[in-house]
C-alpha positions as CSV (number, residue, x, y, z in Angstrom):
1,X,2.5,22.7,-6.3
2,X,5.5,21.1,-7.8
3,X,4.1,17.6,-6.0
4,X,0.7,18.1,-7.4
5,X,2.1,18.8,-11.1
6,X,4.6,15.2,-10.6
7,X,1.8,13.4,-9.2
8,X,-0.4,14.8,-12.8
9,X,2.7,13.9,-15.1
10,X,3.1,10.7,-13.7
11,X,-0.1,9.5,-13.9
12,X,-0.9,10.9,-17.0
13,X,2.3,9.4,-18.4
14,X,1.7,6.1,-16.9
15,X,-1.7,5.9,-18.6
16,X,-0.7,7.0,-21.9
17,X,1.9,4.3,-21.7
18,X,-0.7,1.1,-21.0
19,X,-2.0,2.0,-24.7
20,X,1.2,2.5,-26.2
21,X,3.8,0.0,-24.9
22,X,4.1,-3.6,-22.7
23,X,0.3,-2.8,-21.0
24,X,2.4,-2.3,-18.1
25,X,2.5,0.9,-16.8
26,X,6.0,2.9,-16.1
27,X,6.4,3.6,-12.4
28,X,8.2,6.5,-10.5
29,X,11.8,6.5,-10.1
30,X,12.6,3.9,-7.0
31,X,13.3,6.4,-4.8
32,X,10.6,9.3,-3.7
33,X,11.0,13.1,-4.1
34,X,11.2,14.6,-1.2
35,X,7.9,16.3,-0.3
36,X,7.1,20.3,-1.8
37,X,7.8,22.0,1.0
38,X,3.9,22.8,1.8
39,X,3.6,19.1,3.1
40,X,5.5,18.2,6.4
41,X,7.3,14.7,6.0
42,X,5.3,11.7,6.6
43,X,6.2,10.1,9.8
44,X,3.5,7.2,10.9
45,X,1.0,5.5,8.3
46,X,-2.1,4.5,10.0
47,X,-4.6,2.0,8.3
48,X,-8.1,1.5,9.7
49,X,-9.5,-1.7,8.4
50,X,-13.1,-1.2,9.5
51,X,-13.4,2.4,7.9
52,X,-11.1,0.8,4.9
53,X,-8.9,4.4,5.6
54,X,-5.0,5.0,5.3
55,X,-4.0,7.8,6.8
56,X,-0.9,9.7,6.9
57,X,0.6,11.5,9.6
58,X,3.4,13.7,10.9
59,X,3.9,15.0,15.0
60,X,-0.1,13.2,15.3
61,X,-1.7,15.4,12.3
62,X,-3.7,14.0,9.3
63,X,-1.7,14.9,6.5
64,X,-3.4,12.6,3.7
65,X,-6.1,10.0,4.1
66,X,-6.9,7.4,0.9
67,X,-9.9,4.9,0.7
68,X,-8.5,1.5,0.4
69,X,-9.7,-2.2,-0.3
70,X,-8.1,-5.1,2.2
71,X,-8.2,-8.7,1.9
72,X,-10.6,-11.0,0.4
73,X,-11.2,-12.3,4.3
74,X,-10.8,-8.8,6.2
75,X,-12.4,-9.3,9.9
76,X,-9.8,-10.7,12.3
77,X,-5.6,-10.9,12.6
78,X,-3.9,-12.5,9.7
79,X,-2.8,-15.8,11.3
80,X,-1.3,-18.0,8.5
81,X,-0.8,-18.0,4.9
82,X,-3.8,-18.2,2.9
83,X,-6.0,-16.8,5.6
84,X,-6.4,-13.6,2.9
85,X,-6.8,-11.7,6.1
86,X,-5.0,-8.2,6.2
87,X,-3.0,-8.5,9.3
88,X,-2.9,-6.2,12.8
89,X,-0.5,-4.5,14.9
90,X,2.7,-2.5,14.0
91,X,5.0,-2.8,11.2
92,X,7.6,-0.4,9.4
93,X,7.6,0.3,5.4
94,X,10.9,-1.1,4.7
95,X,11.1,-1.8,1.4
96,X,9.7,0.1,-2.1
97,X,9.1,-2.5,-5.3
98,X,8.7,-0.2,-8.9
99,X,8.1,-3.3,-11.1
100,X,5.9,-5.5,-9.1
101,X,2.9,-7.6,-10.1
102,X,1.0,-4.4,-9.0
103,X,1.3,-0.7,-9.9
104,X,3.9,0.2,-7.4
105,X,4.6,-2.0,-4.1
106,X,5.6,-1.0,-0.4
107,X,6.3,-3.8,1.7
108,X,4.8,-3.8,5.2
109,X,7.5,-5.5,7.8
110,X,4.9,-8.7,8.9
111,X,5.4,-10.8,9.8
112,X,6.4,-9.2,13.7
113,X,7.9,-11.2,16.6
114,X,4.3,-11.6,17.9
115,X,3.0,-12.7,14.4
116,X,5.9,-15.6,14.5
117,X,5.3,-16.9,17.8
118,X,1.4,-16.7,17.5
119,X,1.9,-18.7,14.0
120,X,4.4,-21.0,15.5
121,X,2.6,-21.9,18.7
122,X,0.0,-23.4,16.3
123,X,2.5,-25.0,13.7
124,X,1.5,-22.4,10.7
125,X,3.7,-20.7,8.2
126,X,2.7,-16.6,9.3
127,X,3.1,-15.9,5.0
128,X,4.5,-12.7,4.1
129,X,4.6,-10.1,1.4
130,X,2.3,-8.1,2.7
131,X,2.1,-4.7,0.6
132,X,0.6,-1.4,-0.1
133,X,0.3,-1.4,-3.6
134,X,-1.8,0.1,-6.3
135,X,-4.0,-2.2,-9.1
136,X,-2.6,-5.4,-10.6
137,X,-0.6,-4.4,-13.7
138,X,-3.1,-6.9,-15.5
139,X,-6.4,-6.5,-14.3
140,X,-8.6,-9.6,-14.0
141,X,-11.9,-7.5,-13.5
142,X,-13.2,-4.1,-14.9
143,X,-11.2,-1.0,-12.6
144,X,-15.2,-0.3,-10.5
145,X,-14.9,-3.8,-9.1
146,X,-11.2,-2.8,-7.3
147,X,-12.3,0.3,-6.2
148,X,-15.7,-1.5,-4.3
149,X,-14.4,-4.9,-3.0
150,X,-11.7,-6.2,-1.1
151,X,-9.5,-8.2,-3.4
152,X,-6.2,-8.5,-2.1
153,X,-4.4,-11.4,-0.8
154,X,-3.8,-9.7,2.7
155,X,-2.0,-6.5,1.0
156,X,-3.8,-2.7,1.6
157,X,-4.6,-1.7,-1.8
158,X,-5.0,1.9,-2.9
159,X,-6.0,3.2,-6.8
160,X,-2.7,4.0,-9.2
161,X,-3.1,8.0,-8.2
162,X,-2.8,7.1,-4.8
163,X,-0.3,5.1,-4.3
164,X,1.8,7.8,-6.7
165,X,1.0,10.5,-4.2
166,X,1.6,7.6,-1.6
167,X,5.3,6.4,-2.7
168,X,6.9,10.0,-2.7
169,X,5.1,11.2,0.2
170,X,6.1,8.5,2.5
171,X,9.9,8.1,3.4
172,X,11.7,4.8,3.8
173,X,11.4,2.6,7.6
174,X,8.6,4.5,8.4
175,X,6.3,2.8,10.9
176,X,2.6,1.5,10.1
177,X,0.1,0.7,12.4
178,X,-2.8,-0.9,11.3
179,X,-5.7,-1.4,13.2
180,X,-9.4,-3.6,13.0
């Protein structure tokens, strides 16, 4: 309950606040609370690109499951920068951004040893910054479009509420899998 009623305050507070500040809204504290005690730990996030699905799990359950939008060029492993391809394979969660270009920012660990030597073996730069994150802080298009196309550069994009749920449900270094 006490998640549920943080997750409410927060996003109420963050949407009073784009009316009555900077138009940007005020994230969580960096670091998550840990989870009510009615939800186990988060211990593997599991993306499914063709069902556009995050999951997240503990011991092999479903503990929460989001709809999410990918890149602008979904289909197929993220091979260089620019591809706007969302890439494959397994990565950690190692690092949380509060005041990125988009509401709230996890970075996903890509690219892997087997992203650099694919991208090397053909001379490309593998890119980076690959994130979950919530809306851009300044939104180019009207919310509907980000919640029915794929938009991102290569991140896994979720809606504001999410990604608050998200951010203090899901610990630090956890590992991320994501699949076609």
């Amino acid at each position: 309950m006490r998640l549920v009623t943080l997750a409410a305050a927060l996003v109420l507070g963050c949407t009073w606040s784009v009316g009555h500040s900077d138009g940007v809204p005020e994230p969580p504290a960096a670091s998550p609370e840990p989870p009510s005690d009615k939800l186990p730990s988060v211990d593997r996030v599991v993306v499914h690109k063709a069902e556009r699905r995050l999951i997240l799990m503990h011991g092999g359950n479903v503990v929460r499951s989001y709809h999410v939008q990918l890149g602008l060029n979904p289909q197929g492993q993220k091979q260089r920068s620019g591809d706007f391809r969302t890439p494959e394979g397994t990565y950690r969660l190692d690092r949380r951004n509060p005041r990125s270009d988009f509401f709230l920012s996890i970075k996903v660990s890509y690219p892997n040893e087997q992203d650099l030597r694919r991208a090397r073996a053909q001379h490309w730069d593998t890119g980076g910054s690959i994130m979950i994150h919530g809306l851009p802080n300044v939104l180019k298009h009207d919310e509907d479009y980000y919640a029915s196309h794929d938009w991102t550069d290569g991140c896994v994009a979720v809606s504001n509420a999410d990604m608050v749920e998200i951010w203090m449900l899901v610990p630090d270094d956890v590992p991320i899998d994501i699949t076609p």
